[in-house]
C-alpha positions as CSV (number, residue, x, y, z in Angstrom):
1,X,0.0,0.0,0.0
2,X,0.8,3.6,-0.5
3,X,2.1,5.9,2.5
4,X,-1.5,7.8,2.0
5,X,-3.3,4.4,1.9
6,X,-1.8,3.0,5.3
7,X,-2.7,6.6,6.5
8,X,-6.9,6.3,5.9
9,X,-6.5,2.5,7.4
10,X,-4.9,4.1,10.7
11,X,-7.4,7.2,10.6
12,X,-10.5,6.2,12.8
13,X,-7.7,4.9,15.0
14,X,-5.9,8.0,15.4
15,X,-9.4,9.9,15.3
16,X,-10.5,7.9,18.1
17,X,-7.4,8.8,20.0
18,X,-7.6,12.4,19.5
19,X,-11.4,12.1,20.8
20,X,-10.1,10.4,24.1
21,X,-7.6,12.9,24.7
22,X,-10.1,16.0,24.1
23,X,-12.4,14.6,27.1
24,X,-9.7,15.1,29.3
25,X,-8.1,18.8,28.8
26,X,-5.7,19.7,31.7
27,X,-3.8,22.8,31.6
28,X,0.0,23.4,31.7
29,X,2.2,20.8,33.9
30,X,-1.2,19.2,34.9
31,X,-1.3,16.9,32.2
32,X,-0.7,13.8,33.9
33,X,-3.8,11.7,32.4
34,X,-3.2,13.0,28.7
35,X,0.7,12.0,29.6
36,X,-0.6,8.4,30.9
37,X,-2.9,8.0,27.9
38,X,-0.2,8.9,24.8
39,X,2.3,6.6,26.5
40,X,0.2,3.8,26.9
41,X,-0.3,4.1,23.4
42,X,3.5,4.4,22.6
43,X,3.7,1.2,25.0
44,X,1.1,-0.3,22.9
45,X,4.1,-0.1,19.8
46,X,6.9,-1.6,22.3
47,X,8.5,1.3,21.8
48,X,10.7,2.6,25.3
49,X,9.9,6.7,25.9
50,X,11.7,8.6,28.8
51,X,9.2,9.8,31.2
52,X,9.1,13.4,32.2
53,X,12.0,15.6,32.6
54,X,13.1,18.4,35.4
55,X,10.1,20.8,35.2
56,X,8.7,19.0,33.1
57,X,7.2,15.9,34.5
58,X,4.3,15.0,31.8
59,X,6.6,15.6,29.2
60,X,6.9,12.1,26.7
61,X,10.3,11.6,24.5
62,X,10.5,8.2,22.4
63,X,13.1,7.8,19.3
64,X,12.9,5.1,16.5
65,X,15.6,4.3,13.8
66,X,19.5,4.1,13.7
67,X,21.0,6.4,16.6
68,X,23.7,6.4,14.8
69,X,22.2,8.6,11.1
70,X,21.3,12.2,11.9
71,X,18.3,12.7,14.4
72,X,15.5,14.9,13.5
73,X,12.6,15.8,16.2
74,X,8.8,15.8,15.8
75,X,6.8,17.8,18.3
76,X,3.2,18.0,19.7
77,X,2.0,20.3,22.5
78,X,-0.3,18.7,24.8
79,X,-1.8,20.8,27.3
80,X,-5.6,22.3,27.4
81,X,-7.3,25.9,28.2
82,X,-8.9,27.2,30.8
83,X,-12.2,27.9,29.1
84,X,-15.3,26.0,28.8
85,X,-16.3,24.3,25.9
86,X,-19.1,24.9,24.0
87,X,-18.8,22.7,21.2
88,X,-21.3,20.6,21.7
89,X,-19.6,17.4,20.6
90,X,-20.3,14.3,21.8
91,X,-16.5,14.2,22.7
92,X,-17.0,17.2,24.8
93,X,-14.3,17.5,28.0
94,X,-15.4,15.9,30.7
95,X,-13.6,18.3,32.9
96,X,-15.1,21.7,33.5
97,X,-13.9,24.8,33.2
98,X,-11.0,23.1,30.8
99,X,-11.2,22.1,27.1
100,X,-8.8,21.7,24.2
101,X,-9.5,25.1,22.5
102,X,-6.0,25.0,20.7
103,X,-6.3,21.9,18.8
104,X,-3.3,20.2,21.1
105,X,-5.4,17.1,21.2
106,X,-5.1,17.0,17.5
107,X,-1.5,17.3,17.7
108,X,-0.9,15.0,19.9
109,X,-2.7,12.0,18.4
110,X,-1.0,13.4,15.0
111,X,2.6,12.5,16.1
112,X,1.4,9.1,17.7
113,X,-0.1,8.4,14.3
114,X,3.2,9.4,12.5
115,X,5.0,7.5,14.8
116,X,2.9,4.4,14.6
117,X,3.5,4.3,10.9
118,X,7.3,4.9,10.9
119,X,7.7,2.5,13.1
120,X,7.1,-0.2,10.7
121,X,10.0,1.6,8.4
122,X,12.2,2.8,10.9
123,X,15.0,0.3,9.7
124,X,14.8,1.9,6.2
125,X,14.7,5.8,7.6
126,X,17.5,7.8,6.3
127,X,17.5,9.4,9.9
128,X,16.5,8.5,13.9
129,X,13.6,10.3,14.3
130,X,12.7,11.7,18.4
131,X,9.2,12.6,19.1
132,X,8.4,15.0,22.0
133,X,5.0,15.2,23.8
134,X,5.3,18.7,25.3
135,X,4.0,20.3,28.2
136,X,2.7,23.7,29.2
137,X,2.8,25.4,25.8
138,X,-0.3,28.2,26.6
139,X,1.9,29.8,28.7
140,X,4.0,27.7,30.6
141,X,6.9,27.3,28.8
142,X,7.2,23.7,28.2
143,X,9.6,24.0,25.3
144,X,12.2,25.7,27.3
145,X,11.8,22.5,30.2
146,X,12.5,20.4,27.6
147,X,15.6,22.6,25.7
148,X,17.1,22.8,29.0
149,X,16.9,19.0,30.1
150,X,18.8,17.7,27.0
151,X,16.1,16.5,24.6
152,X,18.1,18.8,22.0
153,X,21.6,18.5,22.5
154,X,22.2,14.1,23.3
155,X,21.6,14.4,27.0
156,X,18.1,12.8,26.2
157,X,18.4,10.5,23.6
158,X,20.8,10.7,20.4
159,X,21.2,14.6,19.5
160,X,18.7,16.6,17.2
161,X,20.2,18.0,13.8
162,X,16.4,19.5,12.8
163,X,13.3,19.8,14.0
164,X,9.8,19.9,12.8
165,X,6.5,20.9,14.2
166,X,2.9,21.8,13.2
167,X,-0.5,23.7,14.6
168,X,-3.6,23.6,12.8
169,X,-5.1,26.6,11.6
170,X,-8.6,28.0,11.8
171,X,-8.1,30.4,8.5
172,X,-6.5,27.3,5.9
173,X,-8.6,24.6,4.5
174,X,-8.4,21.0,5.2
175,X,-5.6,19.7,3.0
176,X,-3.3,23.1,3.1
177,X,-0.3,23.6,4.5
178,X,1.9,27.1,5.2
179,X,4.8,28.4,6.5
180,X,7.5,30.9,5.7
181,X,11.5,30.9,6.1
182,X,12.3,33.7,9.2
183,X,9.6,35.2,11.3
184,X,6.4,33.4,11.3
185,X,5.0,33.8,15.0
186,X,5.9,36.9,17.8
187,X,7.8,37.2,20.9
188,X,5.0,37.3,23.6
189,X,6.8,39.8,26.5
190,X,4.4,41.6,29.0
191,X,4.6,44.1,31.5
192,X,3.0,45.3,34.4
193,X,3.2,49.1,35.3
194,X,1.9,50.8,38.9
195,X,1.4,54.1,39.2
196,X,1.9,55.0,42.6
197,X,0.5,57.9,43.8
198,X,-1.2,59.9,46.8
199,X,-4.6,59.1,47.7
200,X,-7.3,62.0,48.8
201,X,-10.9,62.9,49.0
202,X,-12.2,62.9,45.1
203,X,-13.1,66.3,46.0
204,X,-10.3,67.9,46.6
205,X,-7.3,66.3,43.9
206,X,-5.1,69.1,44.8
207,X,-4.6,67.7,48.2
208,X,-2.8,64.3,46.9
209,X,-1.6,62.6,43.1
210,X,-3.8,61.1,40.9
211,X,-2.6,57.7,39.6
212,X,-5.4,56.6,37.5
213,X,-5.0,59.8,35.6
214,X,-1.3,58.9,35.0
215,X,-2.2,55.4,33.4
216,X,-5.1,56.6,31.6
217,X,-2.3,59.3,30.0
218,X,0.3,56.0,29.5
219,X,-2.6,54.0,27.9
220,X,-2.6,56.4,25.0
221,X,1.1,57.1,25.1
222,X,2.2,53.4,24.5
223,X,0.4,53.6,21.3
224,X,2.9,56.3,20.7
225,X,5.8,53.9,20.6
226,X,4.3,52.1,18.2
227,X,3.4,54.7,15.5
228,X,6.9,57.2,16.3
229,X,9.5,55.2,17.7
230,X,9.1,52.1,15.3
231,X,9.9,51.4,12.2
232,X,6.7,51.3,10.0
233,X,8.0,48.4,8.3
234,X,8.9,46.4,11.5
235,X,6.0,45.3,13.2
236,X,5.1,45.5,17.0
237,X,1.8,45.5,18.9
238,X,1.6,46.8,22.4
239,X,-1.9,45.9,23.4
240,X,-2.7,47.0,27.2
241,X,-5.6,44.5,28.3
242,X,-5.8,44.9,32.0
243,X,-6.0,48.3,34.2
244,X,-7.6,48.1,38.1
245,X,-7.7,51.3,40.0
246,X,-9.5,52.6,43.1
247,X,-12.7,51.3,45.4
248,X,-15.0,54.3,45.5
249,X,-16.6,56.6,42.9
250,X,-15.4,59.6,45.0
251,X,-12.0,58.7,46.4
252,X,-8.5,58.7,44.6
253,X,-6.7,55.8,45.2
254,X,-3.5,55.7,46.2
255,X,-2.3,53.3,43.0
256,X,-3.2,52.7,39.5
257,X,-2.2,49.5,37.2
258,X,-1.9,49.0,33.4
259,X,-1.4,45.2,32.0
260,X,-0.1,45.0,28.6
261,X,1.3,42.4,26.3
262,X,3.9,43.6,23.6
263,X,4.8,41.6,20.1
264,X,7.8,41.9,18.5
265,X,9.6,39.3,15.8
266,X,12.6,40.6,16.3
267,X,15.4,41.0,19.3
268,X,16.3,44.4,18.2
269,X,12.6,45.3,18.8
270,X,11.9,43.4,21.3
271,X,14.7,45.2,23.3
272,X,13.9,48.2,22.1
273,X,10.4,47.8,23.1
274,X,11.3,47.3,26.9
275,X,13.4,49.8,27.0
276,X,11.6,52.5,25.4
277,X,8.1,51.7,26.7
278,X,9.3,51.6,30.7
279,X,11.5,55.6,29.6
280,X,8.1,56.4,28.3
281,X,6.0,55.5,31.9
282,X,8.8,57.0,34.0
283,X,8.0,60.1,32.4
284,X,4.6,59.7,32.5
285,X,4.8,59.1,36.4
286,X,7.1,62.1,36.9
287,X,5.1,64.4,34.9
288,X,2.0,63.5,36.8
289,X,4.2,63.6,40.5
290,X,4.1,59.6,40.9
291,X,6.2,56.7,41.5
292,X,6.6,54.1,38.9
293,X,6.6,50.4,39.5
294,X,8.2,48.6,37.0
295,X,7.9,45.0,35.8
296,X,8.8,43.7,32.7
297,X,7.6,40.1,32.3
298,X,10.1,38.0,29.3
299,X,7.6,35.8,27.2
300,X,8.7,33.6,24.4
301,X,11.4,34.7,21.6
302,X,9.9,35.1,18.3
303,X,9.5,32.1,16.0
304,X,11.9,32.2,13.3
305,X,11.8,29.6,10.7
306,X,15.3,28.3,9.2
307,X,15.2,29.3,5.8
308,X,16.6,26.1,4.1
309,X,14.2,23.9,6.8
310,X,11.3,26.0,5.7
311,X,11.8,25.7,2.0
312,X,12.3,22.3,2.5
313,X,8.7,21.7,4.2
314,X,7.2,23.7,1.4
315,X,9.0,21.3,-1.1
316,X,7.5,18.0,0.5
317,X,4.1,19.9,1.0
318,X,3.9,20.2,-2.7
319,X,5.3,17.1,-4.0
320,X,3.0,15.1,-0.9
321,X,-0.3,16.9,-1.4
322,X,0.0,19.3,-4.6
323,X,1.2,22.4,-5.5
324,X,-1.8,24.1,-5.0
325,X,-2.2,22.6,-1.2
326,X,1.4,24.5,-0.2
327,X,0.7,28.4,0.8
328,X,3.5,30.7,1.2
329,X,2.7,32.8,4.3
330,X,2.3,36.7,3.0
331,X,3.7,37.8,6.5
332,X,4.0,36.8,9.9
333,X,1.3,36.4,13.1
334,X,1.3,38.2,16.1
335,X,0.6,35.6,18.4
336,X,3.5,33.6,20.3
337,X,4.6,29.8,20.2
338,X,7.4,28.5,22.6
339,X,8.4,26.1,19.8
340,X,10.6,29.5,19.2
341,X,13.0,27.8,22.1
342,X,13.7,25.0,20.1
343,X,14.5,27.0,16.6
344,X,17.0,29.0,19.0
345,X,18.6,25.9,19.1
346,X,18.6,24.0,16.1
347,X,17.5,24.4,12.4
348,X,13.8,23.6,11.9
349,X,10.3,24.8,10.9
350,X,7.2,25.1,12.2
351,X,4.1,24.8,10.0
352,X,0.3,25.7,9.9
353,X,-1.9,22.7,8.9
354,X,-5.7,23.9,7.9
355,X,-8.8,22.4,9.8
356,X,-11.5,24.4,8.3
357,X,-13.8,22.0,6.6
358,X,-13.4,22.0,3.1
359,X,-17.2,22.2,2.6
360,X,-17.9,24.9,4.9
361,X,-18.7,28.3,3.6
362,X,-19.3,30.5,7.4
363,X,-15.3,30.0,8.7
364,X,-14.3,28.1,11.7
365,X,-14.3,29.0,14.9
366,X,-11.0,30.7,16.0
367,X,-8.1,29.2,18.3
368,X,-8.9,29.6,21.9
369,X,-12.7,29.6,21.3
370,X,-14.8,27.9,23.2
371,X,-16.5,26.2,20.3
372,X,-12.9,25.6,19.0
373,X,-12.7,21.8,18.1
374,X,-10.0,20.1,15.6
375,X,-11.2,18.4,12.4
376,X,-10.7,14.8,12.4
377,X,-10.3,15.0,8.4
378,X,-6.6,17.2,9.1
379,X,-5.2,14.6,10.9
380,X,-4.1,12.6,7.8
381,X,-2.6,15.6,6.4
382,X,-0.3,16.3,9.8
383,X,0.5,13.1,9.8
384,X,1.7,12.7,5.8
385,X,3.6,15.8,6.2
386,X,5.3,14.2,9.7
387,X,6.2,11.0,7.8
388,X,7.1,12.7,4.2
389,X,9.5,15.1,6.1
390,X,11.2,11.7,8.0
391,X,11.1,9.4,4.9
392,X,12.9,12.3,2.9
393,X,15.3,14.3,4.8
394,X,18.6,14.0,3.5
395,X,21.6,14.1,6.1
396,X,23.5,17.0,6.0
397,X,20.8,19.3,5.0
398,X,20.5,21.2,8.3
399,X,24.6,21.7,8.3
């Protein structure tokens, strides 16, 4: 049989698996019966898997094939939100107030069924191949656990010359896949700014200093950064989503706090972002005769896509599903992936699989929606692109 044929005989298997994993969502380190269920499954194959690493305890690393050829990596991220789900399915998570609104039940059972497959061809592989179940990806920093523990550099297992990893994606059809060499996803930095000021009666301001009217003047003033301290052809978003102030209508607190996340794709941004954006509050709080309390909270690095490993994706995308299922990425998202720690590392690209039904016309619901639910009919295309990228990487190609 073909590659694609053994693919649809394994697909209501790996569909069924996926479906077992998306009734029990658990979020970031807390993923201990998604953990037990992938490796019993890996068991299932009498394959060995190193169980957990420091920080990292739910994390699952197996390897197939001749240690000795080059090793390239396969990931899936395996931990849920904190959202309830509203899909409706009869798969629905069984845990409330979690659910898998980010697909990461789909990846997961995706690299199982890759794995499954090679496998049975693992002798005949020009290359090992090392799969990692990942922790704590919304937020948690799972990747980094991992990087740090070895799984990378032959601490864990034989050492990674490339890696590969996918998400599927709410705006691409089923059947589509997309990247793009460099950038492709943002650094995710925060920060938290206090304005500390001087309490009094609302009705007489002059007797102490206003904090809330400082942040309200910083949230317009960050939006300054953006459009006359950055270049227009270098994007960056500084979004502030959270401000508390105050307990009463008619008293001025004594503090005032702005929450904001900032996206850069760049280090020269992202540094410049910091230190611009905490010069700009300082001044604010001066002006305004307050105090400034400072925190600048380091998210993940921008992803940024190898070029040689991402042209080489869009080459097996094209000659494994057609040329008109392989979809250069215009320009890069905004939103953050700690896959980014791995690419620090090593050569390797991370790719957008599409889940929208091919026969629907009114979209799909978005990532991190609570009606949010990965289509079982994209799981044969992660997994094709898994194995095509293994069967056909040639050693030496990520030197």
């Amino acid at each position: 049989m073909s590659i694609q044929d053994v693919i649809e005989k394994r697909l209501p298997a790996v569909a069924d698996l996926r479906h077992r994993l998306h009734r029990i969502p658990e979020l970031a380190f807390e993923e201990y019966k998604t953990a037990a269920a992938i490796r019993e499954q890996v068991d299932g194959l009498g394959i060995a898997h190193v169980d957990g690493v420091p920080g990292a305890e739910t994390a699952t690393i197996a390897w197939i094939g001749d240690t000795r050829k080059p090793c390239i990596a396969l990931r899936a991220d395996i931990d849920a939100l904190p959202i309830d789900e509203q899909t409706g399915c009869e798969y629905c998570s069984t845990h409330p107030g979690c659910m898998h609104a980010c697909g990461h039940d789909g990846h997961s059972a995706t690299l199982f069924g890759a794995l499954s497959i090679l496998n049975e061809i693992s002798d005949d592989l020009p290359v090992c191949v090392k799969f990692l179940w990942q922790p704590a990806e919304e937020g948690g920093g799972g990747a980094e656990k991992l990087v740090a523990a070895g799984v990378l550099d032959g601490r864990i297992g034989p050492k990674v010359s490339a890696i590969f990893g996918l998400h599927g994606w709410p705006a691409l059809k089923v059947g589509t896949v997309a990247t793009k060499p460099g950038p492709l996803l943002a650094a995710t930095d925060n920060f938290l700014a206090t304005f500390i000021g001087k309490g009094t009666h609302g009705a007489y301001p002059h007797l102490g200093a206003d904090p809330i009217v400082a942040a309200a003047e910083a949230v317009t003033s960050v939006q300054k950064f953006v459009s006359r301290e950055t270049d227009p052809t270098d994007p960056c978003v500084v979004t502030i989503g959270k401000m508390s102030a105050g307990t009463a209508v008619n008293v001025i607190p004594d503090a005032a706090t702005i929450e904001a996340t900032v996206r850069t794709l760049n280090d020269a941004q992202r540094t410049h972002a910091q230190k611009s954006l905490e010069r700009r509050l300082r001044g604010i709080a001066l002006a305004n005769n307050c105090e400034l309390d400072w925190t600048w909270l380091e998210g993940y690095p921008a992803t940024i896509n190898d070029p040689a490993m991402a042209d080489y994706v869009a080459t097996v995308a094209r000659a494994a599903l057609g040329q008109s299922n392989f979809i250069p990425v215009a320009k890069p998202s905004m939103g953050g992936e700690d896959f980014a720690y791995y690419l620090q590392k090593v050569p390797g690209c991370f790719f957008l699989i599409g889940v929208e039904p091919i026969d629907c016309s009114t979209g799909c619901p978005s990532l991190h929606s609570d009606r949010y639910d990965f289509t079982d009919a994209a799981l044969g295309v992660g997994m094709r692109m898994f194995i095509e990228l293994a069967t056909h990487f040639k050693p030496g190609a990520a030197q």
